[in-house]
N, C-alpha and C positions, 0 to 999 in steps of 0.2 A: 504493500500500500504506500502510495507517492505520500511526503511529509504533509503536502497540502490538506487530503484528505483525512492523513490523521489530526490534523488541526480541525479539519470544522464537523469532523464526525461527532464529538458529542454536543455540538451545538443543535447540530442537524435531529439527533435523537429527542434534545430537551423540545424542540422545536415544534417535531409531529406531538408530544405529550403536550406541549402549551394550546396548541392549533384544537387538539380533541375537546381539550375543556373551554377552549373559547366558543368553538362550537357547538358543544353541550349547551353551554351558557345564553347563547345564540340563540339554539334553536325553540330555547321557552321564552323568550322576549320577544318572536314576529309578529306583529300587531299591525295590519292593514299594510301588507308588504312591505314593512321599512324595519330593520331591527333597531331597538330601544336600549338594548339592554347594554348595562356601564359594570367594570371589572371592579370589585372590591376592593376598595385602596388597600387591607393589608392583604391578599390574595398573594400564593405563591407565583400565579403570570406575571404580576407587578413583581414582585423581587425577582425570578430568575431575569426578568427582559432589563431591570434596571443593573444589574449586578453587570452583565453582556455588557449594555451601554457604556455604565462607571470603569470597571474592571477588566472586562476581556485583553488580551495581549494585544490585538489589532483592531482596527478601525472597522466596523462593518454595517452595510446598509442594512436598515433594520426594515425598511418596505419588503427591501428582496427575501429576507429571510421571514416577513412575515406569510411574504405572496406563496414562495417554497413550504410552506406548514400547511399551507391552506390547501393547497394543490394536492399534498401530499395525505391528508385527510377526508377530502372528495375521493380519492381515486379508491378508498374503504368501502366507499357507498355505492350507489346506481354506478350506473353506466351515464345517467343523464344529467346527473349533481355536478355543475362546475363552477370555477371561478373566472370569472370574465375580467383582464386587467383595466385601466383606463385608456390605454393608448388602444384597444380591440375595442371597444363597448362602442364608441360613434361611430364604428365601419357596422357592427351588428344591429345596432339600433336603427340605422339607414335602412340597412336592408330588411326590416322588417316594418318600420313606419310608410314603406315607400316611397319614400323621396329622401333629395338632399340638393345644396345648393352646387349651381354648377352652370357651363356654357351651355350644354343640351349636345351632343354628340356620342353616336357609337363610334368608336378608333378600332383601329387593328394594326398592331406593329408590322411594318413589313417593309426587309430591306433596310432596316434600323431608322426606319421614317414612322412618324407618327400620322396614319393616315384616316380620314376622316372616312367611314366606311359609309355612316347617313345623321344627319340631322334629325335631334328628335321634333318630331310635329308641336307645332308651337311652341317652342326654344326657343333660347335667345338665340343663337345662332342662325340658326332656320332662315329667321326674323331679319336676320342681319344679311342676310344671302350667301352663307358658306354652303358647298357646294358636296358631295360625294365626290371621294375620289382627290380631295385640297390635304395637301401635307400641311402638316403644323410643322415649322422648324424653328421658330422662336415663341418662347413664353417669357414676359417681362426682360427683353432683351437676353436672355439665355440660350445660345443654340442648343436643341434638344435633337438635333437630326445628327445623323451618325456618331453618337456617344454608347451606344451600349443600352439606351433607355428602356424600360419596363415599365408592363403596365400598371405595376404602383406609385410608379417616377411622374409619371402621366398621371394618376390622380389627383395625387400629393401637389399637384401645381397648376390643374384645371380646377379642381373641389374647392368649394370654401364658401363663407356665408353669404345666403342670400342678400342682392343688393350693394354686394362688394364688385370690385371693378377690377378685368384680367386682362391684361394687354398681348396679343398674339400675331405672331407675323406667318401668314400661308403662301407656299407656293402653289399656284394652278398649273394644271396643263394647257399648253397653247397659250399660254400669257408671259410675259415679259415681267421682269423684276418678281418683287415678295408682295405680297399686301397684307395690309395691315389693318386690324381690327381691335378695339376697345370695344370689350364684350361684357358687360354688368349680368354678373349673376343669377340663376334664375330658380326658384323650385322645382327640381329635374324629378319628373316622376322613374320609379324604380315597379316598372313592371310585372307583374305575376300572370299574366294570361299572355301565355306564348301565340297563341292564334284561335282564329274563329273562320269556321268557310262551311259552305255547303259541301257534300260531297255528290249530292246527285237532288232530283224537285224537290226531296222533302227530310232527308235527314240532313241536320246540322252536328257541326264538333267542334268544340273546343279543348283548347290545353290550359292546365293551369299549371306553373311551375314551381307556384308554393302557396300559401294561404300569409298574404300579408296584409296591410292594414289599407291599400285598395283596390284590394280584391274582388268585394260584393261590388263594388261598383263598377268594376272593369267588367264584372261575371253579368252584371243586370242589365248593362249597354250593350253587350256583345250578343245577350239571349234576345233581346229584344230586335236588334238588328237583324238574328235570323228567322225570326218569328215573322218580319214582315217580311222575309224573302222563301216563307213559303214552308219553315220548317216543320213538321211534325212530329219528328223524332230526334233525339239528341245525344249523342256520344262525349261523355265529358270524359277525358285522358287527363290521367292521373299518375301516368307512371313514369318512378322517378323523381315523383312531389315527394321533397320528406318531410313537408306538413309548415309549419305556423304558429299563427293567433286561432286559439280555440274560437272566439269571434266569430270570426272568418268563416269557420268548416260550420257551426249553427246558422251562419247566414244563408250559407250554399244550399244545404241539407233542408234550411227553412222554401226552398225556391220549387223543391220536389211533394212536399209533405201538406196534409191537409193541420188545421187547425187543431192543436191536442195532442196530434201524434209525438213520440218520443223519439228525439236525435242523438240525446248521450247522457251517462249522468256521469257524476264524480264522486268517489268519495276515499278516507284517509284515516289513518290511526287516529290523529287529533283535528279532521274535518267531517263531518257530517255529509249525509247525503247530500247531493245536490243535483236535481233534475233538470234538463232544459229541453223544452217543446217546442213546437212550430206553431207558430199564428196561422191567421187565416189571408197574410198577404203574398204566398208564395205567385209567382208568374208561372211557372213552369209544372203545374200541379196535374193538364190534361196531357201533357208530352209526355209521351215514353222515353226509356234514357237506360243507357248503359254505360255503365263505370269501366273504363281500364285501368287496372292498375298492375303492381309488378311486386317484386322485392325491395324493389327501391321506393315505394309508395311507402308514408310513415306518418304516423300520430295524426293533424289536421287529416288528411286524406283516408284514412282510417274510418275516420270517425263518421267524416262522409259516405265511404262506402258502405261502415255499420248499419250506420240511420236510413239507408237506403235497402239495404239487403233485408235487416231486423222490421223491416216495414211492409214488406211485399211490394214494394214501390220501383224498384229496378233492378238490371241483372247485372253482376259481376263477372267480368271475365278476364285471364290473365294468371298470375299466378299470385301464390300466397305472399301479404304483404310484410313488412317486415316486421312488426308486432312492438311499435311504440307506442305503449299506452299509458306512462308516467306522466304527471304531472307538474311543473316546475313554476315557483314562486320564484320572483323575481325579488331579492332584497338589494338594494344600495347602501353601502355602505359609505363612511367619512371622506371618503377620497372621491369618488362618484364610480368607483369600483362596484362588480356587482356581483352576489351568490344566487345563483338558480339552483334552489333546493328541491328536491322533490317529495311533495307532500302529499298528493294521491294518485288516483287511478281512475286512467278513461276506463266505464261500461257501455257496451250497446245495449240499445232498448231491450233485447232479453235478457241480458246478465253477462254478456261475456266480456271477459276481459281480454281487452285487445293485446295489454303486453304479455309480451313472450317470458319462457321463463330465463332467470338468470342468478347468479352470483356473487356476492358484494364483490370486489375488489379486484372482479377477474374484466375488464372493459373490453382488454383486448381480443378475447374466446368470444366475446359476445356478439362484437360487430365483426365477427369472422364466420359469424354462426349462417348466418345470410348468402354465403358463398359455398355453404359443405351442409345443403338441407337434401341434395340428391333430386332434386326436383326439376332435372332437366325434361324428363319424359313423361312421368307422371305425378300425380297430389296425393300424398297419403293424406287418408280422414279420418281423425279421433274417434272413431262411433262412440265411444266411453264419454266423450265430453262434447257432445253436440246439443241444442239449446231450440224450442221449438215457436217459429213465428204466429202469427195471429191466423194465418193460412194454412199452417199444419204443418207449413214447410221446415226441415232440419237444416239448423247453421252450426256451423262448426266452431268451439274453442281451440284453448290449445297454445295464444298468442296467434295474433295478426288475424287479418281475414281470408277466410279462404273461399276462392270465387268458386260462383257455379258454375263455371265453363273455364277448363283450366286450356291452359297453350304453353305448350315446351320453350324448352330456348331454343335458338335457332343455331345449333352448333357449327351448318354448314359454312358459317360468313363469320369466322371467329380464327381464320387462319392466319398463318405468321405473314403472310404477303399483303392480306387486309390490312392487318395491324400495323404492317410497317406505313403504308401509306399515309394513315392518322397519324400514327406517333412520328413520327418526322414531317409532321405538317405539308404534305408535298397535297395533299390535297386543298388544304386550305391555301396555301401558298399559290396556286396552279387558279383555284378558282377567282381568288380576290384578281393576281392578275389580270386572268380573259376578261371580265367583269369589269375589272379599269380602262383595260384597251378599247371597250367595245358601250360605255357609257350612254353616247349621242347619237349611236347610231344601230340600235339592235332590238329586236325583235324576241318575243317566246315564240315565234313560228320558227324562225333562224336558229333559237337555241335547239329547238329540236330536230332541225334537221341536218342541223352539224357534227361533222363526225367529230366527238370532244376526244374519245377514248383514243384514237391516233395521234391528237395533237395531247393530252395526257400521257401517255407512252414517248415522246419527244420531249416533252420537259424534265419526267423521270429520269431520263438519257442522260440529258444533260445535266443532271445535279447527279448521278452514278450510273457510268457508263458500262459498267458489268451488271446489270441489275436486269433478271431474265421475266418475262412479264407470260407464263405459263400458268393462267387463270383457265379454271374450268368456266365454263356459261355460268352456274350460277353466279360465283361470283364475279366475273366480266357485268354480267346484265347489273347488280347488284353497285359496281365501282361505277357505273355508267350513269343509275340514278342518284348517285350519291353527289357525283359531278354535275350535273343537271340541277339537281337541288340545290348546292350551293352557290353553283354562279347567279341561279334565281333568287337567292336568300338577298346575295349583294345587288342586287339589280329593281328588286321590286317587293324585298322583305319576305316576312314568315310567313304568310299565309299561302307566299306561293311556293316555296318551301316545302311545308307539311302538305300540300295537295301533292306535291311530285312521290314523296315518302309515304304517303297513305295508300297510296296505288294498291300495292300489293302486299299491306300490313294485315298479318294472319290475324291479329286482333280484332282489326276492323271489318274485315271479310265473316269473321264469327259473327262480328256486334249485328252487321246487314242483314247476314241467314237469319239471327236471333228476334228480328224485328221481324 
């Protein structure tokens, strides 16, 4: 053992003992989410931390060794107990209030340029006339073009309070010199409804990508938009969502249910039941609807498929979810640091508990548990622990939900020559390209009738020229819509995107027979 270590090992030891009893202490003082509760001035926490302070050999941060105890006492508990630092909690918070202050741009690194991929609709930017396809190469006089930049570097210096003022210089294509813009910040909404489109007169789909705080309102404008175009039936994809604001999932779940019916309860060693129902304002109450969901569908999205399944209200299809059904209080503490503690437990309207089982202290078995259930071909079903609807129908416990209509994974399009394409971005890199070159003058009829997969095969080339391109049809057909889809994605967004991708998605093809 290095000296260093044997220097701060009994501190480390005193550290996790001081972290238990603060936390003990902690966790009977939460009172309307904020912890109250103050150390007893002769308490032995106060003497060992002051003794450390006064006396220890060396000078040591007392935040760092407070945050290390804290950590280190979560990791005892759930799986879903953690501590959140100050310098994390405004990027987490963002992304869950949906919004934050900013210019309004999607970027995409490329070629170590910071390139404007689209303006978001009603941005400041937009507003201002930057364009798809405008490099950013200076931020407050800063060149940010060919330095190495990341897209945190890029945050860290578009982001900032609404109302504040970001000065940028863009190069265009076909234009002469840089231009320059004084861009005032704006409230940039943060997304959760990846797309909305018809698939054929009368079924509609959407995605949602998580359950944030606006959600319901993305979810209520986008159902109503298909409504007047005709829909009757409705596919809401969920997989891959790993959930949200409980909010959020009773909003959704309230859009399918009649008035009365039951969406989820909660309840907790030191919390009481707690029920929540649907009113009588859902919109989407005479629509049929089918949930996809996956492994990766968790907690918010759960709870949605519960209330929907547990109701006789729609059909699940897809494979078993991944069974988060803990609860997490949010306390703040003195610093504006935060503990999400978990104090109870999602139930669907029959009684099941959505979470899986698990382990104190074991985190890592557990989100590993989701990748070794064997569930490529088929769903095992608890008959032992199955739970019966108001229709006579049997839903399954066990953790997570398990859909009526399961679908394999799709093993054949998981090979090492797919993979490499992703993981070395030659697909993204290839699309954003043709996309750029082809901005002002291109067509979806052109994109489809272009051989892309030859001139993909040419670019491959040239970034590795021993790189042997011996694709069976499936997956040729498969690299062909994935290229297709995304120079669409660059060119005219997600909706035309997931229309290219849904084509021949076995979930969807289920959901269609299922209607």
């Amino acid at each position: 053992m290095s000296k260093l270590k044997k220097q701060y090992q009994p501190i480390a030891y005193s550290l996790v003992l001081i972290a238990g009893i603060l936390i003990g202490n902690f966790l009977k003082n939460i009172e309307n989410g904020v912890s109250n509760f103050q150390i007893h001035q002769n308490s032995k926490i106060n003497t060992i931390l002051r003794l450390i302070q006064e006396d220890y050999v060396d000078t040591i941060s007392q935040n760092r060794i407070e945050e290390n105890a804290i950590n280190s006492i979560l990791k005892e508990l759930d799986p879903h107990s953690t501590y959140i630092n100050t310098k994390r909690i405004k990027g987490v918070n963002e992304e869950m209030e949906g919004s934050f202050g900013g210019i309004g741009v999607e970027f995409n690194i490329q070629n170590d340029s910071i390139v404007v991929v689209s303006p978001i609709s009603g941005g400041p930017s937009e507003r201002l006339g930057i364009k798809s396809g405008d490099r950013i190469v200076e931020v407050e006089d800063e060149n940010v073009a060919g330095i190495g930049i990341e897209n945190q570097g890029v945050i860290d210096r578009l982001r900032g309070k609404i109302s504040t003022t970001v000065r940028i210089k863009i190069k265009r294509k076909n234009e002469n010199g840089l231009i320059d813009y004084s861009i005032i910040r704006g409230e940039i909404p943060l997304l959760s409804l990846d797309a909305k489109l018809m698939l054929n007169n009368n079924i509609g789909y959407i995605k949602l990508n998580r359950f944030s705080g606006t959600t319901t309102s993305e979810f209520i404008e986008s159902a109503k938009s298909l409504l007047n175009s005709g829909m009757q039936k409705l596919i809401l994809d969920l997989r891959g969502n790993p959930g949200g604001y409980l909010g959020a999932a009773i909003n959704i779940s309230n859009q399918f249910l009649e008035g009365g019916q039951m969406i989820v309860f909660t309840e907790g060693r030191n919390r009481n039941r707690k029920e929540f129902h649907a009113d009588k304002s859902g919109l989407l109450t005479q629509t049929n609807v089918v949930v996809l969901v996956d492994e990766g569908s968790a907690s918010a999205s759960e709870i949605v498929a519960g209330a929907l399944q547990d109701n006789d209200r729609g059909t699940i299809i897809g494979r078993r979810t991944f069974g988060k059904g803990l609860v997490q209080e949010q306390i703040t503490l003195y610093d504006g640091s935060v503990v999400r503690l978990t104090t109870q437990r999602y139930y669907t309207p029959t009684g099941r508990s959505i979470q899986k089982p698990y382990k104190n202290g074991k985190s890592e078995d557990y989100f590993l548990e989701v990748y070794q259930r064997g569930e490529k071909n088929s769903t095992k079903k608890r008959d032992s622990l199955f739970f019966i609807t108001p229709k006579g129908n049997k839903v399954y416990g066990g953790g997570g939900i398990t859909p009526d209509f399961f679908v394999p994974i799709d093993t054949s399009l998981s090979s090492k020559k797919l993979s490499v394409f992703f993981n070395k971005n030659w697909i993204f890199d290839f699309c954003f390209d043709y996309a750029d070159r082809h901005r002002d003058n291109f067509t979806k009829e052109q994109l489809f009738r272009r051989d892309i997969y030859t001139e993909f095969v040419s670019f491959v080339s040239s970034k590795k020229s021993d790189f042997e391109f011996d694709l069976n049809a499936n997956e040729k057909s498969y690299l062909i819509k994935q290229l297709k889809a995304n120079i669409g994605r660059n060119l005219w967004g997600n909706d035309f995107f997931y229309g290219i991708l849904l084509e021949e998605d076995k979930f969807v093809e289920i959901a269609i027979k299922e209607f």
